[in-house]
Structures are given as C-alpha cells and as structure tokens.
PyMOL commands that place a pseudoatom at each C-alpha (Angstrom):
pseudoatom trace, name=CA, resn=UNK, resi=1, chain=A, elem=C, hetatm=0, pos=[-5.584, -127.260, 55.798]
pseudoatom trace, name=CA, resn=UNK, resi=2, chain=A, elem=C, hetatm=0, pos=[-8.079, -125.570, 54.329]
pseudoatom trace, name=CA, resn=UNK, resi=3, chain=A, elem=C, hetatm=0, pos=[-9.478, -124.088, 57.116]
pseudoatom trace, name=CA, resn=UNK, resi=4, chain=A, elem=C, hetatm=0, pos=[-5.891, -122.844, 58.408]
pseudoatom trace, name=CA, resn=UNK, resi=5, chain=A, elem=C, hetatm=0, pos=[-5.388, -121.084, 55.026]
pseudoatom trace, name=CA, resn=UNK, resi=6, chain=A, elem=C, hetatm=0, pos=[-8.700, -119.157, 55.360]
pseudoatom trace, name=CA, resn=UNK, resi=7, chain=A, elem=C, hetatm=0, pos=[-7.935, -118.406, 58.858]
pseudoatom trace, name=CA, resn=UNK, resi=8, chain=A, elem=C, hetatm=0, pos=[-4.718, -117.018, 57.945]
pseudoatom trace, name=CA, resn=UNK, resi=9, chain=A, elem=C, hetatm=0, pos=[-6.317, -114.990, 55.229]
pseudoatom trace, name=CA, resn=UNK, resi=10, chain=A, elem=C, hetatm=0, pos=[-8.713, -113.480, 57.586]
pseudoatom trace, name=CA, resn=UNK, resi=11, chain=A, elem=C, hetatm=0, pos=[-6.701, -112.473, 59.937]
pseudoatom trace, name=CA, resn=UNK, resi=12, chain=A, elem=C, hetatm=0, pos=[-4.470, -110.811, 57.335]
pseudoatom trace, name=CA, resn=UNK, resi=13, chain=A, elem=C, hetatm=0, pos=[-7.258, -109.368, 55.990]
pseudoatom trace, name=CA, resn=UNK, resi=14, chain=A, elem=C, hetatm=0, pos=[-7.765, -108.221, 59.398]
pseudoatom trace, name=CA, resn=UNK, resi=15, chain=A, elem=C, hetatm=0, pos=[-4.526, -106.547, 59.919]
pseudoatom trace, name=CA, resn=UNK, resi=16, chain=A, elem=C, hetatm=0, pos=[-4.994, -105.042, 56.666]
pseudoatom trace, name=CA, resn=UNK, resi=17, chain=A, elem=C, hetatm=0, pos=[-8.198, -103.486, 57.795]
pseudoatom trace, name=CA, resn=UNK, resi=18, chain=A, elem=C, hetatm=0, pos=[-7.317, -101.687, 61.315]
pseudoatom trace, name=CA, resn=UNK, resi=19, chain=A, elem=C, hetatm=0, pos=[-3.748, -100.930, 59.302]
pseudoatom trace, name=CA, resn=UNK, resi=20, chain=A, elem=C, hetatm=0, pos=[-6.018, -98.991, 56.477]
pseudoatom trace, name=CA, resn=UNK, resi=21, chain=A, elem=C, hetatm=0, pos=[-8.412, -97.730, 59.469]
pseudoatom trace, name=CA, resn=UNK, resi=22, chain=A, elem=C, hetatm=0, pos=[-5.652, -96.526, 61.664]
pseudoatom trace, name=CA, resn=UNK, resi=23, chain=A, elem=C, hetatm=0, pos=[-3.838, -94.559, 58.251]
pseudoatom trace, name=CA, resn=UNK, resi=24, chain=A, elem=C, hetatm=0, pos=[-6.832, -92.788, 57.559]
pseudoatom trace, name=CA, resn=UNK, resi=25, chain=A, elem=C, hetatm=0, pos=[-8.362, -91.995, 61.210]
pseudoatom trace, name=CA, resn=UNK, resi=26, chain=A, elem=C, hetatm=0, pos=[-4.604, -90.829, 61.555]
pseudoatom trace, name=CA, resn=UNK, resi=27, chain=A, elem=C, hetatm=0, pos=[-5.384, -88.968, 58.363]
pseudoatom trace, name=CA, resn=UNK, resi=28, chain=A, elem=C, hetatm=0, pos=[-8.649, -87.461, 59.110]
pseudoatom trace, name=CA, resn=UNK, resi=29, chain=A, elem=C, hetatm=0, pos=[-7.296, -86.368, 63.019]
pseudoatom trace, name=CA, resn=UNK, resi=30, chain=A, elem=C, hetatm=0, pos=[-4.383, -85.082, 61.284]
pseudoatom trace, name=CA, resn=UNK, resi=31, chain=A, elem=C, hetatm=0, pos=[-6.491, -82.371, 58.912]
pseudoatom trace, name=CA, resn=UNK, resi=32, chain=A, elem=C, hetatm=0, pos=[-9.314, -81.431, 61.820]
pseudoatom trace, name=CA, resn=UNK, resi=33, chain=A, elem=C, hetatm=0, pos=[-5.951, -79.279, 62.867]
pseudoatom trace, name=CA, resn=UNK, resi=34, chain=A, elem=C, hetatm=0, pos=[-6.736, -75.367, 62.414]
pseudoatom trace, name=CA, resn=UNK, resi=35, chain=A, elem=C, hetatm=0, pos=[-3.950, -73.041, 62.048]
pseudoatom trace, name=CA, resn=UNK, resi=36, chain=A, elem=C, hetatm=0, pos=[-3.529, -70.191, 64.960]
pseudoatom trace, name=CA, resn=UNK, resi=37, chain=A, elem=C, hetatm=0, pos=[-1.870, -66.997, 65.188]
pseudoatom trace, name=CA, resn=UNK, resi=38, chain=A, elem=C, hetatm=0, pos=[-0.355, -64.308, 67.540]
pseudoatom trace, name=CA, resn=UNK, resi=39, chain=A, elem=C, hetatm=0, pos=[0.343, -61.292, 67.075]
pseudoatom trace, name=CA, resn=UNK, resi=40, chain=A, elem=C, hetatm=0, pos=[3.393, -59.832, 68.604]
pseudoatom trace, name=CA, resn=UNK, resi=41, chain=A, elem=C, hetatm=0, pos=[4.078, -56.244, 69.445]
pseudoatom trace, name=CA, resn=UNK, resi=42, chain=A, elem=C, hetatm=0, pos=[6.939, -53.821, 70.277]
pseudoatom trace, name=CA, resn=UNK, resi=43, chain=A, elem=C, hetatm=0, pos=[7.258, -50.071, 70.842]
pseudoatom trace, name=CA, resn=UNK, resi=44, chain=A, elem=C, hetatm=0, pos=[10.819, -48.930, 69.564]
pseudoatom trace, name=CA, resn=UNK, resi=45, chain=A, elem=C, hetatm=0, pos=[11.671, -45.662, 70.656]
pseudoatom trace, name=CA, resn=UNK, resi=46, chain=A, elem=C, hetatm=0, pos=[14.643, -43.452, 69.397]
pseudoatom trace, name=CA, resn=UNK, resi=47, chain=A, elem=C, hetatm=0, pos=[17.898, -43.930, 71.984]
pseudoatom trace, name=CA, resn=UNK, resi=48, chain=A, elem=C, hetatm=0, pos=[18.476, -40.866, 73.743]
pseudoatom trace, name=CA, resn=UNK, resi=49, chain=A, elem=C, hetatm=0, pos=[21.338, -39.775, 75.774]
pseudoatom trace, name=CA, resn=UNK, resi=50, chain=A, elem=C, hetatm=0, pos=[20.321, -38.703, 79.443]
pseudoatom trace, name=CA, resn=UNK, resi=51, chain=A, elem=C, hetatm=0, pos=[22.165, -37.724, 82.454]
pseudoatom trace, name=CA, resn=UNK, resi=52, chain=A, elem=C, hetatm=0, pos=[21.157, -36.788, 86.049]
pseudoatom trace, name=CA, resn=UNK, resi=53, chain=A, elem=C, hetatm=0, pos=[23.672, -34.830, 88.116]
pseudoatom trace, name=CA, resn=UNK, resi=54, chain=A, elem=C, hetatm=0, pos=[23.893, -34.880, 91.830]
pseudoatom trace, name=CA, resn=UNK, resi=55, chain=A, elem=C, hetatm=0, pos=[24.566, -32.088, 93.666]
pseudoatom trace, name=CA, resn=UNK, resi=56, chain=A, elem=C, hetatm=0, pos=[23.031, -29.786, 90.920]
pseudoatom trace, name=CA, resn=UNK, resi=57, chain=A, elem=C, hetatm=0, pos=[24.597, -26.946, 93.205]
pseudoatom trace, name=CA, resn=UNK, resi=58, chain=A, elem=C, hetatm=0, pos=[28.250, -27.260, 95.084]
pseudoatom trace, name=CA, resn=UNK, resi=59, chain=A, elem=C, hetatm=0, pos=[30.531, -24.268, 97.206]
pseudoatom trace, name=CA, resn=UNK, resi=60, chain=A, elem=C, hetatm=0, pos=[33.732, -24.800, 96.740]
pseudoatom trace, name=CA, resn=UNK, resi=61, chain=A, elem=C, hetatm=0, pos=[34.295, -22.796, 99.966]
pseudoatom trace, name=CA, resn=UNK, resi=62, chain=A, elem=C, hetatm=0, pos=[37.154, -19.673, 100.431]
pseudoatom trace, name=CA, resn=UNK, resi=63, chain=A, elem=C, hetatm=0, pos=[40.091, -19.447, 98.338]
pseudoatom trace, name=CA, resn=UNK, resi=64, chain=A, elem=C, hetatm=0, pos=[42.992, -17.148, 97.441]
pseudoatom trace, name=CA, resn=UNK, resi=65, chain=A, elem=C, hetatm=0, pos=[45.671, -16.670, 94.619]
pseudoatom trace, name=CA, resn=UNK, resi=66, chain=A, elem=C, hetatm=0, pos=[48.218, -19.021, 95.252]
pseudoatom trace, name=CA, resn=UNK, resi=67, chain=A, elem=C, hetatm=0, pos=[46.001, -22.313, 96.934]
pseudoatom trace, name=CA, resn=UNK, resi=68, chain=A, elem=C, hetatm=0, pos=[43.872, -24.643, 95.313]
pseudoatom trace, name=CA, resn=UNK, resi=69, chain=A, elem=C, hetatm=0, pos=[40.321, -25.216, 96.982]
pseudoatom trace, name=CA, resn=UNK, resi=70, chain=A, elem=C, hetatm=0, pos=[39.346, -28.582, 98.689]
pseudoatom trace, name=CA, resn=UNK, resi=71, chain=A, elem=C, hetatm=0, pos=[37.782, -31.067, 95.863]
pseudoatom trace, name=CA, resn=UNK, resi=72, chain=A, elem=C, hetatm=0, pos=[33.698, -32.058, 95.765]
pseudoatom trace, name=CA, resn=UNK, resi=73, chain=A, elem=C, hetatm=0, pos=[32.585, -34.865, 93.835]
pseudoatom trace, name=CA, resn=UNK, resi=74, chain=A, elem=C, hetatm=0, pos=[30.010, -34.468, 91.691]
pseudoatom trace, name=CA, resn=UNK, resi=75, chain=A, elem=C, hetatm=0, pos=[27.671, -37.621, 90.838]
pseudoatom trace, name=CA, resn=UNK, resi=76, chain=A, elem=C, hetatm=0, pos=[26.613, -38.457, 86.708]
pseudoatom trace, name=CA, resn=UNK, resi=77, chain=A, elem=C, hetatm=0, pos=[24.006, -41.021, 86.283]
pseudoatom trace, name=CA, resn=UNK, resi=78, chain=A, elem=C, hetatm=0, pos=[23.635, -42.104, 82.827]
pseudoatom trace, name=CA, resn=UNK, resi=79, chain=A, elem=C, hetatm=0, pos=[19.716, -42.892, 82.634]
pseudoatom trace, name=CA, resn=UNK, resi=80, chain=A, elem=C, hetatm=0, pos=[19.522, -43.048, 79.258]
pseudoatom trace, name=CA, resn=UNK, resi=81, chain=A, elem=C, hetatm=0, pos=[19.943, -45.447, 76.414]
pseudoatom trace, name=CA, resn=UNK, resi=82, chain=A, elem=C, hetatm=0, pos=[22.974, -44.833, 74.984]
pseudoatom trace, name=CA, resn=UNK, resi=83, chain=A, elem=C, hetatm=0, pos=[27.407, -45.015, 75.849]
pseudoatom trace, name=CA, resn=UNK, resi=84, chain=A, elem=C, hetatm=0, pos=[27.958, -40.864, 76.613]
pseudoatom trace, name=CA, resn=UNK, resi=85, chain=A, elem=C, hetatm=0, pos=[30.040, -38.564, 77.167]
pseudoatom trace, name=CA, resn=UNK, resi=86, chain=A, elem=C, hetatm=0, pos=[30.167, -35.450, 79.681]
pseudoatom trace, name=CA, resn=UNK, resi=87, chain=A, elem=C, hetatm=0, pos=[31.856, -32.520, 78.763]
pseudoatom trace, name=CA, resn=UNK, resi=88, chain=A, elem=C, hetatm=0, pos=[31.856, -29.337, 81.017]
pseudoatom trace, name=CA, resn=UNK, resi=89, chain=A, elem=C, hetatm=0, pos=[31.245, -25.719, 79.238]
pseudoatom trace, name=CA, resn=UNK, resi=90, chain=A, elem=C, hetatm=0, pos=[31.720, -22.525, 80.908]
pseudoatom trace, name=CA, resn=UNK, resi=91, chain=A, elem=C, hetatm=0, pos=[28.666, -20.224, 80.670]
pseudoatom trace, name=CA, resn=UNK, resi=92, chain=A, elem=C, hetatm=0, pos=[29.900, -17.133, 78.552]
pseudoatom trace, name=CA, resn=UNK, resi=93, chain=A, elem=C, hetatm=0, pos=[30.402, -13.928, 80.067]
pseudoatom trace, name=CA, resn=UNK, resi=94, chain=A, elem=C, hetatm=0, pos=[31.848, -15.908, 83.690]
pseudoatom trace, name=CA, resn=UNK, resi=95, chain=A, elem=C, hetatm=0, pos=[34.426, -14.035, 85.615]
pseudoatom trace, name=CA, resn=UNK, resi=96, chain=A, elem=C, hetatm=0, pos=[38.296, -15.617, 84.178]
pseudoatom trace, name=CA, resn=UNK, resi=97, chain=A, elem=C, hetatm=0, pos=[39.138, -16.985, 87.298]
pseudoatom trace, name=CA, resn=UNK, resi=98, chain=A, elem=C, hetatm=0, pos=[36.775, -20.134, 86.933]
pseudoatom trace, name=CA, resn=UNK, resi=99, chain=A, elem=C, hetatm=0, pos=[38.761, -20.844, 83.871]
pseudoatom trace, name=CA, resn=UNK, resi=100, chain=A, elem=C, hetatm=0, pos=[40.976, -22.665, 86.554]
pseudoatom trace, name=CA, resn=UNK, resi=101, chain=A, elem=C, hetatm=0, pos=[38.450, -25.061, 87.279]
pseudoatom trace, name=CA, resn=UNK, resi=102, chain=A, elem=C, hetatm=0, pos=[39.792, -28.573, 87.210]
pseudoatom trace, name=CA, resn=UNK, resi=103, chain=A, elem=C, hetatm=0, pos=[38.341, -32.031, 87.007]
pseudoatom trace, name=CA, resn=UNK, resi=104, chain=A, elem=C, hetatm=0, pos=[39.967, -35.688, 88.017]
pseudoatom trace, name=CA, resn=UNK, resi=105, chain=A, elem=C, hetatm=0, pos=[38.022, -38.406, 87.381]
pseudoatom trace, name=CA, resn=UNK, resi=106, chain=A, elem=C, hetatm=0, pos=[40.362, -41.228, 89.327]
pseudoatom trace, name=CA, resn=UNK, resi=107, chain=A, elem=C, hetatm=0, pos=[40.948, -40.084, 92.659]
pseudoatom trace, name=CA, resn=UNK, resi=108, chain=A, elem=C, hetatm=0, pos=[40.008, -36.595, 94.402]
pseudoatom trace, name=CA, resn=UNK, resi=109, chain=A, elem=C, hetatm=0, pos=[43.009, -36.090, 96.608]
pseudoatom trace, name=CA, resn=UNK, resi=110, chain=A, elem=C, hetatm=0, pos=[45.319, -33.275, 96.204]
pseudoatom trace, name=CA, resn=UNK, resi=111, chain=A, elem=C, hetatm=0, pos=[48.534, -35.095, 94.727]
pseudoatom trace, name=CA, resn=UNK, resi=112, chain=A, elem=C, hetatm=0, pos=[46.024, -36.664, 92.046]
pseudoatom trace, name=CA, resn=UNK, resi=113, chain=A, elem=C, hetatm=0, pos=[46.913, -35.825, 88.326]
pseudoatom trace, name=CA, resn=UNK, resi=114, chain=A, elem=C, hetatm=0, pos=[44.275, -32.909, 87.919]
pseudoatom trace, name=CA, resn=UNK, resi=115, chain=A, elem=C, hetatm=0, pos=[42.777, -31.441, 84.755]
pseudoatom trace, name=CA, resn=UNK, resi=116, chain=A, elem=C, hetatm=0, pos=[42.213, -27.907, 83.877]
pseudoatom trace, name=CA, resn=UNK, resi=117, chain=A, elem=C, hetatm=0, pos=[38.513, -27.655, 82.160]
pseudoatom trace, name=CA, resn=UNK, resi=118, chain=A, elem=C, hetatm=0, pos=[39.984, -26.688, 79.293]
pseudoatom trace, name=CA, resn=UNK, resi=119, chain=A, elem=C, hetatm=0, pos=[42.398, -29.434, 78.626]
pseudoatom trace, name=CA, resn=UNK, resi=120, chain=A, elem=C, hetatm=0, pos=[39.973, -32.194, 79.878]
pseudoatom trace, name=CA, resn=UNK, resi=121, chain=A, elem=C, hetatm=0, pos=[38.629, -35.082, 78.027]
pseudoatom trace, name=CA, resn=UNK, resi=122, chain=A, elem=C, hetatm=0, pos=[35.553, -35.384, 80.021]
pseudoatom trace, name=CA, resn=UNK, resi=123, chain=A, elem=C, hetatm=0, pos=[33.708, -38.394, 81.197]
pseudoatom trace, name=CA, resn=UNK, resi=124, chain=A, elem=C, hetatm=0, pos=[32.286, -41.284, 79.744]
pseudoatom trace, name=CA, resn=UNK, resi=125, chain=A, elem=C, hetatm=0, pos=[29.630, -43.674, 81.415]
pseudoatom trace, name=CA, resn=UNK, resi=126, chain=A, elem=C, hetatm=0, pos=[28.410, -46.934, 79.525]
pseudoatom trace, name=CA, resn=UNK, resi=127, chain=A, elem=C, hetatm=0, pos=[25.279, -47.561, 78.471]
pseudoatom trace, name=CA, resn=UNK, resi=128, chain=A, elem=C, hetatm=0, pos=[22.780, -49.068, 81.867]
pseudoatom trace, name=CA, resn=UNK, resi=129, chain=A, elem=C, hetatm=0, pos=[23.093, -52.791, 81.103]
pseudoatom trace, name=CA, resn=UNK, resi=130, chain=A, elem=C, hetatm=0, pos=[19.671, -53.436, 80.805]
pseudoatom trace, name=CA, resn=UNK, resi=131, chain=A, elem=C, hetatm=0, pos=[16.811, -51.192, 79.432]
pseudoatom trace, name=CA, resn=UNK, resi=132, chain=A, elem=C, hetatm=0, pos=[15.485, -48.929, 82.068]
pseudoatom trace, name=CA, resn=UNK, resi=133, chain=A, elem=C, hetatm=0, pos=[18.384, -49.068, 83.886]
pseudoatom trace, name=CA, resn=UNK, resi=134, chain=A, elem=C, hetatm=0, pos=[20.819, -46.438, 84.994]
pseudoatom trace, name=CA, resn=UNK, resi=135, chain=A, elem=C, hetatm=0, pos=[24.910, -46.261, 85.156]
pseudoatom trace, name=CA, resn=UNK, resi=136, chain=A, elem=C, hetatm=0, pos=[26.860, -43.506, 87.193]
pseudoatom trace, name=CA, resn=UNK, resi=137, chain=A, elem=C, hetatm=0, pos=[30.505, -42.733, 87.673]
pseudoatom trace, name=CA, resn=UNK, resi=138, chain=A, elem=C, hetatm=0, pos=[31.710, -39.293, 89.192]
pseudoatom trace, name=CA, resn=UNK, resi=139, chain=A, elem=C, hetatm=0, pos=[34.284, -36.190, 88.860]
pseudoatom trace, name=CA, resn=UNK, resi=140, chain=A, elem=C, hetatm=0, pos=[36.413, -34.476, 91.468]
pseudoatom trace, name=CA, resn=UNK, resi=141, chain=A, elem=C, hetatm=0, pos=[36.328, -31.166, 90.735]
pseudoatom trace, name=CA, resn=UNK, resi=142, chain=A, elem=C, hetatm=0, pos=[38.329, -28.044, 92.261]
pseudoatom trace, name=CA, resn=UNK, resi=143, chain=A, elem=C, hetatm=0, pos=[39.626, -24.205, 91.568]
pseudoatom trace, name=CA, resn=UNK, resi=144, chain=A, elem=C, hetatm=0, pos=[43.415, -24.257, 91.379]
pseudoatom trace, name=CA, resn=UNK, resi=145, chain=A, elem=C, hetatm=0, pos=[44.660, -20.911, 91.718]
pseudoatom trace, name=CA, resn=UNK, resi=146, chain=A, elem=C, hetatm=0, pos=[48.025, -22.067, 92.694]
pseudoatom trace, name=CA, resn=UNK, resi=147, chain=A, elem=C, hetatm=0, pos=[49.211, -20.345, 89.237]
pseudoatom trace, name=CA, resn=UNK, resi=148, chain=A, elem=C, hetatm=0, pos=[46.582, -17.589, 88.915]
pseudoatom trace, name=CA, resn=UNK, resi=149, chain=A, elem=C, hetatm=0, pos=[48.199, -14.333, 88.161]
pseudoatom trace, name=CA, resn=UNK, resi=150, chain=A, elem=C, hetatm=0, pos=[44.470, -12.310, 87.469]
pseudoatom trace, name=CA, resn=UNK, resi=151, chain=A, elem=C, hetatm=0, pos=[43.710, -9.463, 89.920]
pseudoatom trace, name=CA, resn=UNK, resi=152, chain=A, elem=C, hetatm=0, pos=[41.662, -10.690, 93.203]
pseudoatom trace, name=CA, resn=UNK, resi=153, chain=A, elem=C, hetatm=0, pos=[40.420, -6.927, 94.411]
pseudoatom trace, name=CA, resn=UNK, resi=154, chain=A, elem=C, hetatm=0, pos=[38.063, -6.818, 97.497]
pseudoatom trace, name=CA, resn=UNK, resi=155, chain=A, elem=C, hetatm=0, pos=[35.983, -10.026, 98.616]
pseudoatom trace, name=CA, resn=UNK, resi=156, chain=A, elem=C, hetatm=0, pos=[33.337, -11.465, 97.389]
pseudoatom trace, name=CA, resn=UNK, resi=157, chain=A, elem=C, hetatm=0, pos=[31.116, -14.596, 96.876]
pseudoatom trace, name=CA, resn=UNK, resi=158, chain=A, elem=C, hetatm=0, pos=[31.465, -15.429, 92.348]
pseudoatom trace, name=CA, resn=UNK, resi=159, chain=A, elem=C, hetatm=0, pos=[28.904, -17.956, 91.132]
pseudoatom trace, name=CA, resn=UNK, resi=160, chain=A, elem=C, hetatm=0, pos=[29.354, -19.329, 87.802]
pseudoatom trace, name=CA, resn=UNK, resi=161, chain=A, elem=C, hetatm=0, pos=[26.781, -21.556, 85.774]
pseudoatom trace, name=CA, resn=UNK, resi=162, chain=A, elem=C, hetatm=0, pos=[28.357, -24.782, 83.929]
pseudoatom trace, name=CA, resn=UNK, resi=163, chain=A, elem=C, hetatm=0, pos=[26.898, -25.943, 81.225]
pseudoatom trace, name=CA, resn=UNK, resi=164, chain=A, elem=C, hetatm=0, pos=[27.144, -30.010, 81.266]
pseudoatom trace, name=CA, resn=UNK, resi=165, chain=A, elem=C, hetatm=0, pos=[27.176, -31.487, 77.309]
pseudoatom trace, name=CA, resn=UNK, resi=166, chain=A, elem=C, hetatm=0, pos=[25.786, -34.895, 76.987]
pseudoatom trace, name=CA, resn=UNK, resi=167, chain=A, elem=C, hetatm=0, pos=[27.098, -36.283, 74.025]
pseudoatom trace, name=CA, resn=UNK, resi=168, chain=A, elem=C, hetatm=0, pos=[26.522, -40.126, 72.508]
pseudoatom trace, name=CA, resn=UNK, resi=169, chain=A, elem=C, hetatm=0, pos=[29.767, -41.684, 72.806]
for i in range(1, 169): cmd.bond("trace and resi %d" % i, "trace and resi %d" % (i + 1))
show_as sticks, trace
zoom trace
C-alpha cells in the first residue's frame, strides 16, 4: 500500500512538473515575441472640379429671323473630383443675336422644352464614382430666332466664344 501511495505521489509530482514546465516554456515562448510596425502612407490632394468638353468647336449651320437652327449636342465629362455644375457665359462684346442661344438637357428634338441661355439652370454631373474616374452627361444646344426682332443686314458667317463655368455643386 505503501508502494501505491508513493507511486501515486510520483506521478502527481509528475504532472505537477510538465504542468509547471509547460506554464513557463509557454511563458518564456510567449515574451521571445518582438513588436513590428508599418508604416502607412497617403497623398491627399485638394478636390478640384474638372470638365472636358467634346466638340470644343460646333456650326450650327444657316439660319434666318423667324427659324430656329437644327440642335448639336455637346459632350461634358466630369474628370474631376467633385459633384459640378456647368453654366454657359457669353463672351462680352458678342453680336446680340447669340443671346438666343438655347440649351435642353433632356431631349434635343424640336418640340423639346428649350432654354434660352439666359434663363437656364445649367448642368450638373455627379462626382466619377470612383477616384480617377470620369462622369459625362450632355446639352442640346440651338439658336432660336423664331422671336428675334434685331436687324439681320447682309450675310455673313458670326462666331461667338462661350465661356463654360465649372462650379462645385
């Protein structure tokens, strides 16, 4: 009996030894950890608000007092960072009868609601949906001279210069 209570004490003495071992080699593996790092980097630019337009030139072909010209479309492509707006200025000094430009921004045939430059809200166009990326939409725009009462004296070609306002939305 003797013999069975030493055995049992040894082999508890045992367990109590690779218990103790296996705490502290947990102990010592657990503090031969070294901390790391990483560093983590980012440019952050300014938004800006950027538009391409496409055709940069457009004939609106021959017109007289009285008839409204065929419509062109004219492509914005927002290619900057930010929700904008387009708004249309006539250059100063441009003969009156482009003040009868008009825009539509739904549909570009004739019995479309049309907008007289002057009286337009412009475009908007969303910001691109990712970074990088670009969003376009377009404008029908025409010369209505369907209520034009300047004077029209001789014939000649008129060129006129818009200037196109890119504003954050």
């Amino acid at each position: 009996m003797k013999i069975v209570r030493c055995l049992k004490t040894f082999l508890f003495i045992l367990f109590l030894f690779f218990f103790v071992m296996l705490f502290f080699n947990e102990k010592v593996y657990a503090d031969s950890y070294e901390n790391s790092t990483l560093n983590v980097s980012v440019y952050v630019k300014e938004p800006i608000a950027r538009v391409q337009i496409n055709p940069s030139n457009i004939y609106l072909g021959e017109i007289t007092k009285g008839y409204a010209t065929n419509s062109t479309n004219i492509t914005f492509t927002n290619n900057g960072d930010l929700k904008i707006k387009i708004m249309p200025v006539l250059s100063s000094g441009a003969n009156p009868l482009f003040n009868n430009l008009e825009f539509n921004t739904g549909t570009c045939t004739p019995s479309a609601t049309w907008y007289n430059m002057s009286s337009w809200s412009g475009l908007t166009i969303d910001k691109p949906s990712e970074f990088g990326g670009t969003r376009s939409d377009y404008v029908c725009i025409r010369l209505n001279l369907k209520n034009y009462d300047g004077a029209v004296s001789g014939n000649t070609n008129l060129t006129t210069q818009l200037t196109i306002w890119v504003m954050p939305s």
